[in-house]
N, C-alpha and C positions, 0 to 999 in steps of 0.2 A: 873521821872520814878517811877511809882509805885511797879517794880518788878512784881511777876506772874500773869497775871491775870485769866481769868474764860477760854479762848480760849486758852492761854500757855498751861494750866492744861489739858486742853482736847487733846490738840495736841501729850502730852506727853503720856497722859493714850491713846490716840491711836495709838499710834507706837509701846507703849511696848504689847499691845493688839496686834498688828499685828505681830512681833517679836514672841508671845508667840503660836499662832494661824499657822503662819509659822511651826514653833519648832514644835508640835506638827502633823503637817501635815504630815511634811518631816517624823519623827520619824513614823507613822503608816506608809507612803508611805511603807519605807524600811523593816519597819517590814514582808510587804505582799511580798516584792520583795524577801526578804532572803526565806523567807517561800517556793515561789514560785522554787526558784534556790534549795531549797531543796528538793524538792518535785521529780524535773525533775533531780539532780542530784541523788537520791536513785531510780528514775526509769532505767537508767543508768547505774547503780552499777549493779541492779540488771540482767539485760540483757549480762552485758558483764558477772555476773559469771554462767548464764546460756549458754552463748557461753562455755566458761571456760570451764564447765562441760562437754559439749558437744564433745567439743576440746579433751579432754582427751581420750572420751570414742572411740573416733574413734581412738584414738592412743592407747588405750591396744588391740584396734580388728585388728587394722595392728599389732602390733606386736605378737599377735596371728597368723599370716596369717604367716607373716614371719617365727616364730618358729615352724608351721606346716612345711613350705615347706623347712625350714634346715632341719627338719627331715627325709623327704623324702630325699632329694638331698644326707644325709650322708649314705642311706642305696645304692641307685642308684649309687653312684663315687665308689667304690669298685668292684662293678659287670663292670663299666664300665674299671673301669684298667684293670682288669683280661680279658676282653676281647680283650682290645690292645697288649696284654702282648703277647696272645696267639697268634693274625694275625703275631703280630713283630717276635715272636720265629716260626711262622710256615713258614718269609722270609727268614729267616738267612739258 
């Protein structure tokens, strides 16, 4: 047995050639993929804190609406006792 020969040698420098050519591959693949999930997860982001936003602003305008119409309701419930007061005291 002579040990390496000329085809050993090639066999090996093409596997690790293939191993590095892989490596390489894989590593750009994921690169584009990360990039990509990045991409689609800040369009994402951005949508839900423009819902967010949204969200909000319809909830200070209800509770505007509301604390408009407590206000009425508290001027209106006094004028309305006063008028029960006066049917009830005009059965007695």
């Amino acid at each position: 047995m002579e040990g390496f020969g000329t085809k050993d040698i090639i066999y090996i420098i093409s596997g690790i050639v293939a191993v590095v050519v892989t490596f390489l591959g894989t590593k750009h693949k994921l690169k584009e993929d990360i990039r990509d999930n990045n991409d689609v997860l800040n369009k994402d982001i951005h949508k839900l804190q423009l819902e967010m936003k949204d969200l909000k602003h319809r909830d200070e305008l209800q509770q505007q609406v509301i604390d408009q119409i407590g206000k009425q309701i508290d001027g209106v419930i006094p004028k309305l006792f006063e008028v029960l007061n006066q049917k009830n005291n005009g059965r007695k």
